[in-house]
C-alpha positions as CSV (number, residue, x, y, z in Angstrom):
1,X,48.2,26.4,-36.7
2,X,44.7,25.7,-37.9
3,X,43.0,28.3,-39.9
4,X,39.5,29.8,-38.8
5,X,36.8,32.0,-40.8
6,X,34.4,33.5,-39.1
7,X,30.9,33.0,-40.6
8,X,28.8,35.8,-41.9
9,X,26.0,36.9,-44.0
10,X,27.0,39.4,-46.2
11,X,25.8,41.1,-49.3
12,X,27.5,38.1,-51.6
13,X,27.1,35.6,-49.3
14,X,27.8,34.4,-46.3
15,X,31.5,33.0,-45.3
16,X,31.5,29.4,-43.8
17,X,33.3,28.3,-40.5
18,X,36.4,26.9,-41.5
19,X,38.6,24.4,-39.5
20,X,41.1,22.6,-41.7
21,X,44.5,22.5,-41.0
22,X,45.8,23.0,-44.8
23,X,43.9,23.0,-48.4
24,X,45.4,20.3,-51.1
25,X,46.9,22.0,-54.4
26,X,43.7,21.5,-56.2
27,X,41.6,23.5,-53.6
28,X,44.4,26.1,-53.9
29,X,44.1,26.3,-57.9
30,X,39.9,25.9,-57.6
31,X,40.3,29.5,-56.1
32,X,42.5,30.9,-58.7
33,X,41.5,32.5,-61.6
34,X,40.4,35.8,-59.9
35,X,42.4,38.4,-59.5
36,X,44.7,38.6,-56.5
37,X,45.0,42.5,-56.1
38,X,43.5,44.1,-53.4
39,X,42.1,47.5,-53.9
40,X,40.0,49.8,-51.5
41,X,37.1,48.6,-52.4
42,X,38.2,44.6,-51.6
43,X,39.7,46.2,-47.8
44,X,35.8,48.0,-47.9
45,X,34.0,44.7,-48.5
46,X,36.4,42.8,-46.1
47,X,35.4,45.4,-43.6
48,X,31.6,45.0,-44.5
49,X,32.4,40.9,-44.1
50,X,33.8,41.5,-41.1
51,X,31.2,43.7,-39.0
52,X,28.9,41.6,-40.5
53,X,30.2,38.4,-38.9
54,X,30.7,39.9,-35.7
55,X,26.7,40.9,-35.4
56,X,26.0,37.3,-36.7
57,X,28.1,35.9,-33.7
58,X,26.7,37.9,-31.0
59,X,22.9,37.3,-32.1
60,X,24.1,33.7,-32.3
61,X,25.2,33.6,-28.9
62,X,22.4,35.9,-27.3
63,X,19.7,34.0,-29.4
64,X,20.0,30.5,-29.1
65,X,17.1,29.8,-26.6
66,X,14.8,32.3,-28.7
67,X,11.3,31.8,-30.7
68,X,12.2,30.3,-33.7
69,X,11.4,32.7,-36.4
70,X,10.2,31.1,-39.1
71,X,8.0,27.2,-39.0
72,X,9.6,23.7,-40.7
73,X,8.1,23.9,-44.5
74,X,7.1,20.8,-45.2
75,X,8.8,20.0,-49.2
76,X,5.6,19.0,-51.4
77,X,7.9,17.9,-54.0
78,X,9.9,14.4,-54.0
79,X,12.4,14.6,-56.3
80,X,12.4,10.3,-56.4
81,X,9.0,10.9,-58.1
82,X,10.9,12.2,-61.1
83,X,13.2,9.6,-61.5
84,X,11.3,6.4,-60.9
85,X,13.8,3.8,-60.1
86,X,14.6,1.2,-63.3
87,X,16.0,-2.5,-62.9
88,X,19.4,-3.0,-63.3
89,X,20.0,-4.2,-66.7
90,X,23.9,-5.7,-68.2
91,X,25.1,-1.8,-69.2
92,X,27.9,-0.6,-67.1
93,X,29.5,3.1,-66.8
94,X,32.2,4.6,-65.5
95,X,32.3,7.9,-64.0
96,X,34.7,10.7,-64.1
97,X,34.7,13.9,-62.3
98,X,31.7,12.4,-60.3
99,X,32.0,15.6,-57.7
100,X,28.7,14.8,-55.2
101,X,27.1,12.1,-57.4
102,X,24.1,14.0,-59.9
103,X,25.3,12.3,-62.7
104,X,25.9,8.7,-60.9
105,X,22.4,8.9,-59.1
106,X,20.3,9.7,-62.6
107,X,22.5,6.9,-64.1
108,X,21.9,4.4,-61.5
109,X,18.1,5.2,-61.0
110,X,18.4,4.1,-64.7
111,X,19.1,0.9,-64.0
112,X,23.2,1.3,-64.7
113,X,25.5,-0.7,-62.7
114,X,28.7,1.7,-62.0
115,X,32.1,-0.2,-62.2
116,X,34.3,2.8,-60.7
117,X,34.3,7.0,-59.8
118,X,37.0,9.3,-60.0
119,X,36.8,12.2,-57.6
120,X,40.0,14.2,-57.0
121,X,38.9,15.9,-54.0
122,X,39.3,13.1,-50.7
123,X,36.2,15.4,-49.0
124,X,33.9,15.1,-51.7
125,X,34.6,11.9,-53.1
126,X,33.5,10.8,-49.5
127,X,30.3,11.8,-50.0
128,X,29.9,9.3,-52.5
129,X,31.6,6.4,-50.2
130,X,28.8,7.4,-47.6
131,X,26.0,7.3,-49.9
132,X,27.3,3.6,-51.9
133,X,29.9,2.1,-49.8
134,X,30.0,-0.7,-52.4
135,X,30.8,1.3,-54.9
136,X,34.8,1.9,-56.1
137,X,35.8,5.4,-55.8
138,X,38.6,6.6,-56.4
139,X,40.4,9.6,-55.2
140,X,43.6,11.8,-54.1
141,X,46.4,10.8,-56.7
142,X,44.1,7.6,-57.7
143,X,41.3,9.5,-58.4
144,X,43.2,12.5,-60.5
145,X,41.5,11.9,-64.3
146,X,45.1,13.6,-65.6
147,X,47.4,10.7,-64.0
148,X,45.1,7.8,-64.1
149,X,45.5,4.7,-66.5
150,X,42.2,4.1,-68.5
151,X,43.6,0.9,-70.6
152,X,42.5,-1.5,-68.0
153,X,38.4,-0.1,-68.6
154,X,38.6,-0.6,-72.4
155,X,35.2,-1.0,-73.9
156,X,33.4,-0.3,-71.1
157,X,29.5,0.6,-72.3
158,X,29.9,4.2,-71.2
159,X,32.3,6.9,-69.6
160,X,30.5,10.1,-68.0
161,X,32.0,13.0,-66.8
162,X,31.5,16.7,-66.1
163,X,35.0,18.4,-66.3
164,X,35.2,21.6,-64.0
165,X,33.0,24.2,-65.5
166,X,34.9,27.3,-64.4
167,X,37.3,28.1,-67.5
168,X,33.5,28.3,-69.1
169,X,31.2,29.8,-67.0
170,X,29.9,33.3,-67.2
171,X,30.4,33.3,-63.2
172,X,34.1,33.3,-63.7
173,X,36.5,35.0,-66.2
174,X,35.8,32.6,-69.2
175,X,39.6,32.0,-70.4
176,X,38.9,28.4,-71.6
177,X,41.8,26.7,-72.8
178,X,43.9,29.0,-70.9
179,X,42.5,28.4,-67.3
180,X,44.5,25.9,-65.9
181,X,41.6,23.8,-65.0
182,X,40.6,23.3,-68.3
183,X,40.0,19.3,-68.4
184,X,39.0,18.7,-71.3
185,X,42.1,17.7,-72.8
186,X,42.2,15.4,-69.6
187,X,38.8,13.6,-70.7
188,X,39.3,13.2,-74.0
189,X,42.3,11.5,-73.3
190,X,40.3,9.2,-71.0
191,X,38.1,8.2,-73.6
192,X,40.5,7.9,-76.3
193,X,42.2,5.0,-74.1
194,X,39.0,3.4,-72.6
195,X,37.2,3.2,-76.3
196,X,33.7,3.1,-74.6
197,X,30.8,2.1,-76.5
198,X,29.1,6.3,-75.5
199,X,30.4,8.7,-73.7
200,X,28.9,11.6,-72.0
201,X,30.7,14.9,-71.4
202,X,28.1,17.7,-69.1
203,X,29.2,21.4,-69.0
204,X,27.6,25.2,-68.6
205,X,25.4,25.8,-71.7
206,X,28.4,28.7,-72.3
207,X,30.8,26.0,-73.8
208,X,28.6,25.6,-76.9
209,X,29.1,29.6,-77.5
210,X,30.8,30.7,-80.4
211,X,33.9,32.4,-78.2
212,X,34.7,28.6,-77.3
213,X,33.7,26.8,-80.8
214,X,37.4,27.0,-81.7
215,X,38.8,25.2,-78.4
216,X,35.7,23.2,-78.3
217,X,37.2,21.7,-82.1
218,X,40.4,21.1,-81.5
219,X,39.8,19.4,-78.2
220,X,36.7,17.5,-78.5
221,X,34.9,16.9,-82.0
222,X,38.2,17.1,-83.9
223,X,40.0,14.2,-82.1
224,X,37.0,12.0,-82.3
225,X,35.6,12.9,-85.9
226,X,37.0,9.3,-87.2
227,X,35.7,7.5,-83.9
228,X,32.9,8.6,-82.7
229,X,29.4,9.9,-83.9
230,X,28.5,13.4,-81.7
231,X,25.4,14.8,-80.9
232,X,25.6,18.3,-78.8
233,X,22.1,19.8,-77.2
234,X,21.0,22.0,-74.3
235,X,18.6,20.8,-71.4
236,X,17.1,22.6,-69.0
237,X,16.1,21.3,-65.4
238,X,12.6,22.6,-65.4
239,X,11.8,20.6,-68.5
240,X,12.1,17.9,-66.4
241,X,10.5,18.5,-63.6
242,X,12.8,20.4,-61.4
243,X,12.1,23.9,-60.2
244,X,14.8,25.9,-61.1
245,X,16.9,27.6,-63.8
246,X,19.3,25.7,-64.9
247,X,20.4,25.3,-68.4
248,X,23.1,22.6,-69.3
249,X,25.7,21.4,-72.4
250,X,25.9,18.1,-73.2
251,X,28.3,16.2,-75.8
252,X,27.3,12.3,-76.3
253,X,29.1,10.5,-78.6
254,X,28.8,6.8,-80.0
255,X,31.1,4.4,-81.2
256,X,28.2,2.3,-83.6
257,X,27.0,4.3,-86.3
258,X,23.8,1.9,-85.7
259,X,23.6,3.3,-81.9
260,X,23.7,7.0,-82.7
261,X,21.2,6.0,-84.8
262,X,18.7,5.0,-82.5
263,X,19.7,7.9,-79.8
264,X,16.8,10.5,-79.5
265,X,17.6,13.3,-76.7
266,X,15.4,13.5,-73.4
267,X,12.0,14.5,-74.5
268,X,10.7,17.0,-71.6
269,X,8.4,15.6,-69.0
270,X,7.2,18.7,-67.7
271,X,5.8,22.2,-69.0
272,X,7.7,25.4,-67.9
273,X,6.3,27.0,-64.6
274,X,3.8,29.4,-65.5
275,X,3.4,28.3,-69.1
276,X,-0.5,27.9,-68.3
277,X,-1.7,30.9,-70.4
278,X,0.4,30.2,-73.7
279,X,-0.5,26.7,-73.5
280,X,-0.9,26.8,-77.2
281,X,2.6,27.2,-77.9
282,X,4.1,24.1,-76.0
283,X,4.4,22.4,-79.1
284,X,5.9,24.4,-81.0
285,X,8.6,24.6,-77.9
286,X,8.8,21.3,-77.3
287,X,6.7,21.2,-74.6
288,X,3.6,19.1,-75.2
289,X,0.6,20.3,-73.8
290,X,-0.5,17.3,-71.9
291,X,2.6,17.2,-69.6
292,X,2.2,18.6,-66.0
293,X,3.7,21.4,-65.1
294,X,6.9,22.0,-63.5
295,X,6.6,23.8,-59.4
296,X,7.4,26.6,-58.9
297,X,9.9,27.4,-55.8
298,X,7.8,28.3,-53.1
299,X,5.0,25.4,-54.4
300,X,7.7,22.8,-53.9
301,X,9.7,23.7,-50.5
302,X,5.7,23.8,-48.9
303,X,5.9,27.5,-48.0
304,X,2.7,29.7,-48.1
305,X,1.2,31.1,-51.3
306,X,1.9,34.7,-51.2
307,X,0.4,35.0,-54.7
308,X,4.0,34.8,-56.3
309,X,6.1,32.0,-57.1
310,X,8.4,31.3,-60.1
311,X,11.6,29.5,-60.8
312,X,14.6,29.2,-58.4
313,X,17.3,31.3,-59.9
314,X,20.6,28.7,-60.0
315,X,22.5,27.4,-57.4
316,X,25.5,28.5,-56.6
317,X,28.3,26.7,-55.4
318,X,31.0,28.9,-53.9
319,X,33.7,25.7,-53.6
320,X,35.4,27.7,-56.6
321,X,35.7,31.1,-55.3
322,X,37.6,33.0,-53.1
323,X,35.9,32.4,-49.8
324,X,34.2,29.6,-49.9
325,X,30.4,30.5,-48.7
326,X,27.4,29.2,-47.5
327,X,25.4,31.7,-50.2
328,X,23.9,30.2,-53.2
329,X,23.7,33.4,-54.5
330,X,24.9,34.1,-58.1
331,X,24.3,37.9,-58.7
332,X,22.2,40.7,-58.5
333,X,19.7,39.7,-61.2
334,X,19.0,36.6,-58.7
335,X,18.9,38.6,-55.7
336,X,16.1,40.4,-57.2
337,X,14.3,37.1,-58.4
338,X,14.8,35.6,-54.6
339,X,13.8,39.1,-52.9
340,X,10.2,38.5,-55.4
341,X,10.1,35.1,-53.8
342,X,10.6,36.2,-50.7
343,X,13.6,33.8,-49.5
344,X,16.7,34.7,-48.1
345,X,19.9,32.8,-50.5
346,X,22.8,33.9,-48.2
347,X,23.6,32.2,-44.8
348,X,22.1,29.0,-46.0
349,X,21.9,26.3,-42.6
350,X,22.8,23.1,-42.4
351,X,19.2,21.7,-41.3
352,X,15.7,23.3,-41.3
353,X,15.9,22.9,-37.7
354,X,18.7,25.2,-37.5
355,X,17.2,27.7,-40.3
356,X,14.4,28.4,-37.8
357,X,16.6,29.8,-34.5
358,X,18.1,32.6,-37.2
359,X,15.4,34.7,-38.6
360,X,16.6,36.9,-41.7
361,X,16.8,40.6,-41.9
362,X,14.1,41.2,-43.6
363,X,11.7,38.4,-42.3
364,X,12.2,36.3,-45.7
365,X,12.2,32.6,-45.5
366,X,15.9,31.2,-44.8
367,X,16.8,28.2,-46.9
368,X,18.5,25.4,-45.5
369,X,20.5,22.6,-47.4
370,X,17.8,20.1,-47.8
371,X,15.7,22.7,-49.5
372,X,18.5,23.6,-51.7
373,X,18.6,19.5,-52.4
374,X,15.4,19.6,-53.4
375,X,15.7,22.5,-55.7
376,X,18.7,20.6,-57.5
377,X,16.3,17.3,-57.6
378,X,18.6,15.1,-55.5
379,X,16.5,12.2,-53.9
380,X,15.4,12.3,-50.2
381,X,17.5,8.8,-49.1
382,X,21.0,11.2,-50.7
383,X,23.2,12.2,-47.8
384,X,25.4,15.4,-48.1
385,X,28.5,16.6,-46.7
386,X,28.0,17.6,-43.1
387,X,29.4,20.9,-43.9
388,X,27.3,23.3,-44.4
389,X,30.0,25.1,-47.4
390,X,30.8,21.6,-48.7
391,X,27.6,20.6,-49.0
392,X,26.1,23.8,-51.0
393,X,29.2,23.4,-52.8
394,X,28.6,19.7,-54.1
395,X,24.9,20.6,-55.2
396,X,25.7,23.9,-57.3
397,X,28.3,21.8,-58.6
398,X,26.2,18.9,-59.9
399,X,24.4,17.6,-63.1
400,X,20.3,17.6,-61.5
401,X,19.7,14.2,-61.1
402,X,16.7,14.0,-63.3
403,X,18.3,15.5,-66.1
404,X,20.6,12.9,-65.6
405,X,18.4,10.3,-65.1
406,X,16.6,11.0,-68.4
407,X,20.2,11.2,-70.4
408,X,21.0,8.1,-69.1
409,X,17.1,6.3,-70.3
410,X,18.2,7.5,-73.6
411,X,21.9,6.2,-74.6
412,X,20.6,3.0,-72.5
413,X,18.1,2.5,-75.2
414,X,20.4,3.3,-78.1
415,X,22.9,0.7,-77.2
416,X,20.3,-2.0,-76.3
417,X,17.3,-1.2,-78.7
């Protein structure tokens, strides 16, 4: 019998309409790593959930012909703007763990011609079929990253990956190497058998902490310390250019002394929002003066100055929690920060169209999945998941697109200056 949850917005988010007739084992272990007791206070929230969804249904259903409550924002910013496309030039890549495509857009835009994806999940990895149908993508058993056969990609220019984030993040319960879906192992392996010129390996900024430096040793710099040259930084979004906070590890190694050589890390291309007034310390930061500054949120989905704006706090994607949601949501710190901004993260709609028949409790502005798109820098021509879940799920998921684009400008000049 097919499984159905009701919808809802709710106090952590807001449940999606499921209709699947079964989840794969991955989905099933993608929601592990919480605990499984349920104590009164679960049965209390589940109660909350549950009136909640009910009210949700019946103004649904009573208030589908009504005024639309809030008007289409029309986005001033164009994510494409931050990524100006490149010509395609003779380096190739491969791309692991490719999720919804940030990392494979920034490295095409890039001028990067992709020779295959791997993408467990059938759903997502369809995303990427829709958006290239040219491309190879693999997925199910072919696209497991555990399983699959590198040999036959051997010195190919450059492997990129983002290996699930959870057994890292300060979202979840941080066991590293003893989360199950620790795939690290999994990629080094990959790259150990494929020999690429540079590799790329994206996580949360959390996996450079100290309380993973040990796993992080044994796993990745030990195994590569006679093969590969390493450099490990931190980037955040804003620096280039998009309007959120998001803050991201990377590990980029080189087979040619003489190519990490000539790698130099993505200079930023934009000043912090609201960096204006201590102008005089951009340097010192990084941040040259000259460069424009970043929008904030409000500024970039078009919505009326209500003399505030700042930062989005970061996307969630609820694909790895218990229920998956249509919140983007990630705690109360953010609730605060998107209260200030006056928009409403939970119950995110499909299309603004749809955002405007459900006005929010408290008259703030409801976001709908292009807006979120925009906020993760994903180009306009990008198509998403047409679930509403899925599709908040791929976003929160992925590398932003101009981070990636940027990465990408700066190994392809290191391995063909």
């Amino acid at each position: 019998m097919r499984r159905r949850e009701r919808a809802a917005d709710a106090r952590q988010g807001v449940l999606c309409l499921l209709d699947e007739p079964h989840k794969s084992l991955h989905e099933i272990r993608l929601c592990k790593g919480r605990s499984n007791r349920v104590g009164k206070s679960d049965n209390e929230r589940r109660e909350r959930y549950r009136a909640t969804a009910l009210k949700a249904h019946a103004a649904k259903v009573s208030g589908r012909e009504a005024v639309p409550g809030q008007p289409l924002n029309e986005p001033r910013l164009l994510p494409d703007s931050l990524m100006p496309r490149q010509p395609f030039h003779d380096l190739h890549c491969l791309s692991l763990f490719s999720g919804g495509g940030g990392l494979d857009i920034g490295f095409e835009r890039a001028g990067f011609r992709h020779v295959a994806c791997y993408e467990l999940l059938p759903k997502i990895a369809a995303c990427l079929s829709m958006n290239r149908p040219t491309w190879t993508v693999r997925t199910g058993e072919a696209g497991d990253v555990r399983t699959a056969a590198w040999e036959p990609f051997r010195g190919i220019d450059v492997m990129i990956g983002g290996p699930p984030c959870q057994p890292f993040s300060q979202a979840g319960d941080q066991k590293g190497k003893d989360d199950e879906r620790d795939m690290l192992p999994a990629y080094v392996r990959a790259i150990r058998q494929a020999k690429p010129r540079a590799f790329l390996l994206e996580n949360v900024a959390t996996l450079l902490n100290p309380m993973f430096a040990a796993h992080l040793h044994a796993e990745v710099i030990a195994p590569f310390a006679q093969e590969y040259q390493l450099r490990r930084f931190t980037l955040d979004a804003v620096a280039f250019g998009a309007p959120q906070v998001r803050r991201r590890a990377f590990i980029i190694g080189f087979r040619s002394d003489a190519d990490a050589a000539k790698f130099i890390a993505p200079l930023p291309t934009h000043r912090p929002f609201g960096a204006a007034d201590g102008a005089s310390l951009l340097p010192l930061l990084g941040f040259p003066g000259s460069l424009p500054q970043c929008m904030g949120t409000r500024e970039a989905l078009g919505l009326p100055d209500i003399g505030f704006d700042s930062l989005a706090p970061t996307l969630r994607s609820g694909l790895t929690s218990q229920r998956y949601t249509t919140s983007v949501l990630s705690g109360q710190a953010s609730a605060k920060n998107w209260a200030k901004l006056q928009i409403w993260p939970n119950g995110v709609s499909r299309t603004r169209e749809a955002a405007r028949q459900f006005p929010t409790p408290n008259g703030h502005f409801r976001l709908a999945v292009p807006d979120c798109a925009i906020l993760q820098g994903f180009p306009s021509g990008w198509q998403l998941p047409p679930q509403g879940y899925l599709a908040l799920g791929v976003l929160g998921n992925s590398v932003c697109p101009p981070v990636a684009y940027h990465l990408a400008g700066a190994i392809r000049n290191a391995l063909l200056g």
